[in-house]
N, C-alpha and C positions, 0 to 999 in steps of 0.2 A: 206241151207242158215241160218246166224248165224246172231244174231244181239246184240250190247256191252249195257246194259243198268246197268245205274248208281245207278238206285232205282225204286222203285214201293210205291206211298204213296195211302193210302187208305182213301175213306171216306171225299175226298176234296172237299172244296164248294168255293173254290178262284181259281181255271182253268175252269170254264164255267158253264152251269146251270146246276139245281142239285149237287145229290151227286156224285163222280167222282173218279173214277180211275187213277193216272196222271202216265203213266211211261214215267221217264227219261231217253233218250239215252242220252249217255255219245258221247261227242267232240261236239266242237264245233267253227264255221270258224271265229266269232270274238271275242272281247276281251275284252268285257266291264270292264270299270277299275270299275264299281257300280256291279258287277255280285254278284248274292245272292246264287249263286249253284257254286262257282268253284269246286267242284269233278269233274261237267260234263262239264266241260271247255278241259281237253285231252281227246285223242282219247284210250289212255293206260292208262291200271287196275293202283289205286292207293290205299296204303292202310294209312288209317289217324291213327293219335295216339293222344286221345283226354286222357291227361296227368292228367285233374282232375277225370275222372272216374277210373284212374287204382289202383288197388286193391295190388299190388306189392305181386301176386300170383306164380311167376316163371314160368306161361306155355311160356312166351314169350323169357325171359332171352334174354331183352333188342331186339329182332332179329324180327322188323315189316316187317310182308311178308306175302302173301298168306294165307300159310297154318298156323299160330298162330294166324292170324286177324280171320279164322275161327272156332279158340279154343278157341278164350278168352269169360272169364264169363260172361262179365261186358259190352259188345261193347267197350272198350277204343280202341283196335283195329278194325278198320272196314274197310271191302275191300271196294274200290266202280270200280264196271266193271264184271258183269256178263254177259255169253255169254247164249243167250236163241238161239232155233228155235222156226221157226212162233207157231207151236202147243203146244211148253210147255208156253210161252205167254201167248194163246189166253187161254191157261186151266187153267193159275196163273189170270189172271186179272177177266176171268166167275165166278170165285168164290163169286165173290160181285153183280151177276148178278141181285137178288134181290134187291139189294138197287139201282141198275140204275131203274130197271121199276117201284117202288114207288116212287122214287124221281122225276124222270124226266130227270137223270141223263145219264152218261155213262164214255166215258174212252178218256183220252184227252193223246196226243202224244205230248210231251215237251223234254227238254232237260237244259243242252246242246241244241244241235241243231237238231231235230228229222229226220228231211229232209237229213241231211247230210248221212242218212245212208238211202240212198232212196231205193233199191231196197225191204231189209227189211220192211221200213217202209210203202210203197205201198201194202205189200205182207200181213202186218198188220193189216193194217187197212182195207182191200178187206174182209178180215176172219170175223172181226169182222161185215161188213157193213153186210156180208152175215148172221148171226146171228141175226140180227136186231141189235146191237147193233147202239148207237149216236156216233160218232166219233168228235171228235173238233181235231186241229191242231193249236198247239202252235210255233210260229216259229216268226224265226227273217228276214224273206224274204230273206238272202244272199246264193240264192241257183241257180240251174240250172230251167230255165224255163219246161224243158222237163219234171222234177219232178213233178211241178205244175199239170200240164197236167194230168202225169197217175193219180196221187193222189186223184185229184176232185172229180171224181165219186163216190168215197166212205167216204166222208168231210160231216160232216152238218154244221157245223162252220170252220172258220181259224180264231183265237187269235193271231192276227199282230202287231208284236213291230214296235212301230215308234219312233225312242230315241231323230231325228234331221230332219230337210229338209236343213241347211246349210249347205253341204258336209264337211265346214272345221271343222264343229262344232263337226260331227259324225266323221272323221276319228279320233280327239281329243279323243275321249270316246270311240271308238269301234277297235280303230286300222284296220277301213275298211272305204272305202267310200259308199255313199248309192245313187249313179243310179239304180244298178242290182234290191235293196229292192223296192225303188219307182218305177220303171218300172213293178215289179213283182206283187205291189197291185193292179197297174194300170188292170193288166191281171186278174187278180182275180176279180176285181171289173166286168168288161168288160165281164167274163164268166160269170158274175150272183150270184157268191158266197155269200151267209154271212158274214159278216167280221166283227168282234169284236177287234177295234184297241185298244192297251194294249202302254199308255205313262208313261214312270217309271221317276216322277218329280224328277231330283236333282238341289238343289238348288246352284249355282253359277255355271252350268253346261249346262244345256239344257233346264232352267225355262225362259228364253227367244225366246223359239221357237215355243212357245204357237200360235202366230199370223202365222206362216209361216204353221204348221201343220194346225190352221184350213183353214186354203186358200187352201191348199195344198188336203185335205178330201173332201170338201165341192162339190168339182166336182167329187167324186167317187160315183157311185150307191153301195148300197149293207149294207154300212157301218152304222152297226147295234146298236153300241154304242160304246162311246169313252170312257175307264175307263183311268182315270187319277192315276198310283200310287204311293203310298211314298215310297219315298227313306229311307233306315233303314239299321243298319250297325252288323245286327243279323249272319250277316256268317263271322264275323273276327274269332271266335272259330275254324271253320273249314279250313280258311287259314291259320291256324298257326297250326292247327291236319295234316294238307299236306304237309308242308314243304315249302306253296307255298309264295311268296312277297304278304301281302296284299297291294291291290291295293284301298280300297273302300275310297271312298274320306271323308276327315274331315270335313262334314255338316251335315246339319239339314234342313229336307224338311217336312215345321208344314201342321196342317189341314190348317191355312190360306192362304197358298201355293197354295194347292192342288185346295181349293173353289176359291181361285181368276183365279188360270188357266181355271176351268171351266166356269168362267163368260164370257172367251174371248171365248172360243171354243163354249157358244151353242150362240154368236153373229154370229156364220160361220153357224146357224142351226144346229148344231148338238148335239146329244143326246149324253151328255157329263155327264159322272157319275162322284163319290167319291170313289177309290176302298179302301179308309179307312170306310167305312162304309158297301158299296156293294160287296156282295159276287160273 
């Protein structure tokens, strides 16, 4: 069993608590026009060419592929979509096994869309539960229920994007509607999980959905805090190393943004963070 991942960041204190191991599977089922990772946006290997690093060394003579993305000096060329099995994984991400048990920490399943490659991903995360290792689960809920299911048992968190509760607002933003996602917290909540809801504010976008999210939470058990984050438009470099349209939208989403949404969300009771501040 193979599974495609886009990156391995090390040492992360912004995907759950502690210090944190975050691997990216690459693809992923929507399409956020605000996406801060499009490498792990396809489901196929892409290689970027980040134009101000290149050194104009001739290993590439002009020809971004595979095999010179993994000869250049410099990373101007960089593959993103490597195929791992479960065991060369679980033995790339142990390496930092120290710093999960001093911190608190562990290894969090993001994406792209992690779940999308469920049977890997189950097979993943089961290795490391068996380890002791902390497991979180980063995801955008637009999956199959049955994934949910196998996956649970070896979860200590799910990091649950909620972008909208207006369906026209999310299919706006995500190029998906969101029953399958709100249905799928529902069941999450309903099993007992943890759930760490992750709302990424953009401003003239889904900074009005403040009142529907928290009405919409406030009757789920489990839900362990609401981090609120800023929108930031830090990965246009990498839409244009891809070849790809940026899509991220022309705004500004300030700290006063972010503190007024939490004023309405902990009115719903809820433990409503700054994820400009909290890690």
């Amino acid at each position: 069993m193979k599974g495609f991942i886009s990156g391995i960041k090390r040492m992360e204190s912004h995907d759950g608590d502690g210090l944190r191991t975050t691997v990216f599977f690459k693809g992923c089922p929507l399409k956020c026009i605000w996406c801060h990772n499009p490498e792990s946006i396809s489901f196929e290997k892409q290689v970027a060419f980040f134009r101000e690093k290149c050194i104009h060394c001739g290993i590439c003579v002009d020809e971004h592929n595979e095999k010179t993305a993994q000869s250049c000096p410099v990373d101007a060329l960089v593959l993103y979509g490597e195929e791992y099995d479960v065991d060369s994984l679980v033995d790339e991400v142990m390496k930092d096994e120290k710093f999960f048990v001093n911190s608190g920490g562990g290894v969090t399943l993001s994406g792209g869309e992690c779940l999308a490659q469920p049977d890997f991903a189950v097979a993943f995360a089961r290795r490391l539960n068996e380890k002791g290792i902390n497991v979180y689960i980063d995801t955008c809920g637009f999956i199959n229920r049955e994934v949910l299911q196998n996956i649970i048992p070896y979860v200590d968190k799910f990091l649950y994007d909620i972008k909208a509760i207006d369906p026209t607002v999310h299919k706006r933003c995500t190029g998906q509607g969101n029953e399958l996602i709100l249905k799928n917290l529902k069941f999450l909540s309903e099993s007992e999980c943890t759930i760490e809801i992750r709302y990424p504010l953009v401003k003239g976008y889904n900074d009005e959905e403040c009142d529907r999210i928290g009405d919409f939470l406030s009757n789920l058990k489990g839900i362990s805090k609401v981090k609120v984050l800023q929108y930031h438009h830090f990965a246009a470099s990498r839409y244009e190393a891809l070849g790809m349209t940026n899509t991220l939208p022309d705004t500004e989403t300030t700290y006063e943004d972010i503190e007024s949404a939490i004023k309405i969300l902990k009115t719903y009771g809820l433990n409503a963070v700054n994820g400009m501040i909290e890690s």
